[in-house]
Backbone as JSON, one array per atom type, in Angstrom:
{
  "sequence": "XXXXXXXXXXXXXXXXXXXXXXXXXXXXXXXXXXXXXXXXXXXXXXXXXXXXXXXXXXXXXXXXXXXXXXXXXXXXXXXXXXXXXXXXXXXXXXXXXXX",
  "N": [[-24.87, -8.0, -0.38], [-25.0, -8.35, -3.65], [-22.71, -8.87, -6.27], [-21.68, -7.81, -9.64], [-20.98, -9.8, -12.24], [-17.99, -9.91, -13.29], [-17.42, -8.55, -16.89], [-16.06, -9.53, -19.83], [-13.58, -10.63, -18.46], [-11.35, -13.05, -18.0], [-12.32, -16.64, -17.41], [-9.39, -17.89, -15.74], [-8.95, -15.43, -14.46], [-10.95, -14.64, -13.14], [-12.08, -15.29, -10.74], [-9.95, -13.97, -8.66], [-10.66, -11.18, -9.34], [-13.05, -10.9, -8.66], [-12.99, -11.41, -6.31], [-10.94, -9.21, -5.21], [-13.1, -6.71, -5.84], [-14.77, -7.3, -4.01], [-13.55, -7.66, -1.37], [-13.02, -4.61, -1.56], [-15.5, -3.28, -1.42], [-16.45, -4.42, 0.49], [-15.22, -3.47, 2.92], [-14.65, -2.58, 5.83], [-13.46, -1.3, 7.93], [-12.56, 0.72, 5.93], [-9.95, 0.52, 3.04], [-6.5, 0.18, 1.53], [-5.08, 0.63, -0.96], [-2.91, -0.29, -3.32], [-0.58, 0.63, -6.0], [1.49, 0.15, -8.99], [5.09, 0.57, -9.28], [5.65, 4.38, -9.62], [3.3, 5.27, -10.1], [1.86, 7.26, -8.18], [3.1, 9.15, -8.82], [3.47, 12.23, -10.09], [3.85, 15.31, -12.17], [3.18, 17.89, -11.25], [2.19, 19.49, -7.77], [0.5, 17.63, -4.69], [1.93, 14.47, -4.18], [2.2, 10.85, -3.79], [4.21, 9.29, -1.83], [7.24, 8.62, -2.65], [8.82, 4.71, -3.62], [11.33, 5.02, -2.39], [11.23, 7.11, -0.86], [9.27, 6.44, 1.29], [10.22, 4.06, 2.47], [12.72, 5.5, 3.48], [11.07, 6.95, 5.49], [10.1, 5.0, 7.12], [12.45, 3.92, 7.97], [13.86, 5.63, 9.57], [11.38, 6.3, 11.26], [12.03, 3.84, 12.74], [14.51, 4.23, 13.98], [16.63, 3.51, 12.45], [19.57, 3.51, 9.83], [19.2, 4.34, 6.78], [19.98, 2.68, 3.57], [20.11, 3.22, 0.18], [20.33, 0.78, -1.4], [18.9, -0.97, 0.31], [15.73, -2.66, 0.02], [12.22, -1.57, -0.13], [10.16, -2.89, 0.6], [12.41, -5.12, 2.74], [12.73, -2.7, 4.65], [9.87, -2.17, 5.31], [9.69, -4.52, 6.98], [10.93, -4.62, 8.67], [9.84, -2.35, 9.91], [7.51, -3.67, 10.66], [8.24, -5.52, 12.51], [8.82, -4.15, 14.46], [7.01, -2.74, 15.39], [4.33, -3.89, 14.64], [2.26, -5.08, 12.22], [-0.5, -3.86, 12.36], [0.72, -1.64, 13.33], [2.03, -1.02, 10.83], [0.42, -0.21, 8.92], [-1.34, 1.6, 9.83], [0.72, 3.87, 9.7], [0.53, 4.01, 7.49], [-1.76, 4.96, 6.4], [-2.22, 7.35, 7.71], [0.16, 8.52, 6.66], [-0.99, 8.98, 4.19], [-3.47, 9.9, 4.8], [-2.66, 12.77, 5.49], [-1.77, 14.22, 2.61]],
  "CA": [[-24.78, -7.27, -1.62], [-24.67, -8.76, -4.91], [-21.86, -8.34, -7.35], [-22.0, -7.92, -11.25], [-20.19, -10.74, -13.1], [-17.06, -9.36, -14.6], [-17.85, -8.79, -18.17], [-14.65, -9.81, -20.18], [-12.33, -10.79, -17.67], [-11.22, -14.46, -18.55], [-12.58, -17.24, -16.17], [-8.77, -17.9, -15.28], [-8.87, -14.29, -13.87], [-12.26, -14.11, -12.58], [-12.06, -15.09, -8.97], [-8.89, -13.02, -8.07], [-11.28, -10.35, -9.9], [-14.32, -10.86, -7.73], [-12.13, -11.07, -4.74], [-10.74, -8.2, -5.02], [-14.04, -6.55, -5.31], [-15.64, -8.15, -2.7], [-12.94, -6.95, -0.35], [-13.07, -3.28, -1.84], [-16.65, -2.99, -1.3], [-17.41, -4.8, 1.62], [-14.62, -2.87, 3.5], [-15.72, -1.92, 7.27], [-12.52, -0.04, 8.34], [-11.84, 1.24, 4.81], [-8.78, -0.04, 2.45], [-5.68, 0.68, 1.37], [-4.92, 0.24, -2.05], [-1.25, -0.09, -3.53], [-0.33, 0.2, -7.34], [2.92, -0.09, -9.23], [5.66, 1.81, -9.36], [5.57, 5.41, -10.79], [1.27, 5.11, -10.6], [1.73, 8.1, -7.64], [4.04, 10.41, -9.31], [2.87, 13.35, -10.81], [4.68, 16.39, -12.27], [2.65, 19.0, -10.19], [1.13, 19.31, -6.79], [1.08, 16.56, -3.85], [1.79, 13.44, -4.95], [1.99, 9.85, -2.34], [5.86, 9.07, -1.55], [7.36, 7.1, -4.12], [9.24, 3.99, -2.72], [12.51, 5.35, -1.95], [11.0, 8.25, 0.06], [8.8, 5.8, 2.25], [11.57, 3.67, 2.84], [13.59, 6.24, 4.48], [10.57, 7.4, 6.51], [9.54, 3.71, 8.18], [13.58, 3.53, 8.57], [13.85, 6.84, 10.24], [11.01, 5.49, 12.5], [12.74, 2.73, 13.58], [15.87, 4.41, 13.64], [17.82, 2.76, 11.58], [20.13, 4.14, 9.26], [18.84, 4.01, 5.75], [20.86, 3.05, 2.51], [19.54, 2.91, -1.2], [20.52, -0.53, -1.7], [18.19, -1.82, 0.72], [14.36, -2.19, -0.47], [11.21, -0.99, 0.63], [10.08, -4.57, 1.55], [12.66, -5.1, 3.68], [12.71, -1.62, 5.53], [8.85, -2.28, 5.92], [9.65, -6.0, 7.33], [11.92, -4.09, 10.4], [9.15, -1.85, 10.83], [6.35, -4.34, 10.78], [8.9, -6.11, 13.76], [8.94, -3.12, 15.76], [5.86, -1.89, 15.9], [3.2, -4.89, 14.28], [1.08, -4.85, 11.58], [-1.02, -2.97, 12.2], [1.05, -0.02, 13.28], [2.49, -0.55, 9.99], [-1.29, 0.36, 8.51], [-1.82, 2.95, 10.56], [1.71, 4.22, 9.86], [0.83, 4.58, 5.92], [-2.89, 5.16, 6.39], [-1.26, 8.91, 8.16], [1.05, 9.13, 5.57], [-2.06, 9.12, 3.0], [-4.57, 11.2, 5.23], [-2.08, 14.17, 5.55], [-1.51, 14.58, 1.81]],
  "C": [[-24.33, -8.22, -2.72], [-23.94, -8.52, -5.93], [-22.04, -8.51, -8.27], [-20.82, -8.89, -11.57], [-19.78, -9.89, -13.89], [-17.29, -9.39, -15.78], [-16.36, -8.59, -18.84], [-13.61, -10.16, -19.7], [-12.74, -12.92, -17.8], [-11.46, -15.36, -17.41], [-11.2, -17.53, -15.26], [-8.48, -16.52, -14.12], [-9.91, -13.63, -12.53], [-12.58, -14.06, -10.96], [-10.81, -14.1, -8.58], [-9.57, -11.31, -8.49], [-12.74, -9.46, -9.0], [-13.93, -10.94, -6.44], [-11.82, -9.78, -4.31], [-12.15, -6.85, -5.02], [-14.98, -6.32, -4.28], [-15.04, -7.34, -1.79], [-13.12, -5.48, -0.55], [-14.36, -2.7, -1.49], [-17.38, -3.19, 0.16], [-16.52, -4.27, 2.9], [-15.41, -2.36, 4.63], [-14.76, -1.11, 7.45], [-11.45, 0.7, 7.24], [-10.76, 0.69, 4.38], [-7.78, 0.55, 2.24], [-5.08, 0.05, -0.23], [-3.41, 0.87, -2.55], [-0.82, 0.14, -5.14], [1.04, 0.29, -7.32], [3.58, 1.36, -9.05], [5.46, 3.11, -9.85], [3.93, 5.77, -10.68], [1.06, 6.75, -9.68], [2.39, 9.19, -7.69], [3.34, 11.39, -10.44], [3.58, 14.69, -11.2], [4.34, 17.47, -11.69], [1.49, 18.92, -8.84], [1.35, 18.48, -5.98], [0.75, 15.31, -4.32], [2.17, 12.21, -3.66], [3.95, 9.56, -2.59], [6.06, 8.16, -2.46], [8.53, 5.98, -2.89], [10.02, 4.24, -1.96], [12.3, 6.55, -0.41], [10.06, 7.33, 1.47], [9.6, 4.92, 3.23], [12.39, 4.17, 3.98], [12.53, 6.82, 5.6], [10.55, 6.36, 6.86], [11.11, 3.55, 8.48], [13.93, 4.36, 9.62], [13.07, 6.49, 11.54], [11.37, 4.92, 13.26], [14.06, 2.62, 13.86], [16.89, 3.54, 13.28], [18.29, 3.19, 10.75], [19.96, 3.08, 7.9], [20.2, 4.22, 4.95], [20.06, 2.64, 1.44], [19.68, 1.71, -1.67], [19.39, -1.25, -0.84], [16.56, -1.31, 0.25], [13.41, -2.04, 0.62], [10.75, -2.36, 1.43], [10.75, -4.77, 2.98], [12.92, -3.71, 5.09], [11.31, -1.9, 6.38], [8.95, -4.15, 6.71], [10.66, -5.32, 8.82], [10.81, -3.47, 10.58], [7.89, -2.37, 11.27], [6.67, -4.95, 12.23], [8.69, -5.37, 15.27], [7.84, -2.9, 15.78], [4.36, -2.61, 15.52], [3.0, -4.32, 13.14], [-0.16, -4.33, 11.53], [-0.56, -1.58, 12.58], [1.98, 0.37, 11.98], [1.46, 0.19, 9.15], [-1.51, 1.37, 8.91], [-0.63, 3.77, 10.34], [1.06, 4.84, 8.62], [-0.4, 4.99, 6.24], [-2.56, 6.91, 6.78], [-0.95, 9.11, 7.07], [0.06, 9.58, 4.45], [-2.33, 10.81, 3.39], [-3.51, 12.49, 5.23], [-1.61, 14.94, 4.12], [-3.06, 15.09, 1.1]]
}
């Protein structure tokens, strides 16, 4: 498959542009796409866990006793330990499909 050359995106930009792309499109076991903070909050209806709430579920998993000081990063870096990388994928990929 042939991709369209970004129109306006600055050549410094352009491969991390067409990469991302590439991967989004040419996906075989579907993606998982992440944005910033706040991007999944919504004032009505179901909305995707915001960090704090994911956090305490992958800690909960791995029973470990969650505190607010520690970040999502490292909560997901114990549960990546325990259970791999890919049962961290398949962990959130759930968390999606059921909302």
């Amino acid at each position: 498959m042939k991709h369209a050359e970004p129109e306006g995106v600055p050549l410094r930009n352009r491969a991390a542009v067409e990469t991302l792309a590439r991967s989004l499109t040419d996906a075989m076991d579907g993606g998982l796409i992440f944005l910033g903070a706040g991007a999944a909050l919504q004032p009505k209806g179901l909305t995707l866990p915001s960090g704090v709430d994911l956090a305490k579920g992958l800690a909960k998993k791995c029973e470990l006793e969650w505190h607010e000081y520690v970040p999502l990063s490292t909560t997901a870096f114990y549960y990546e330990s325990f259970f791999g990388r890919p049962g961290l994928e398949h962990y959130l990929k759930d968390l999606i499909d059921r909302l």
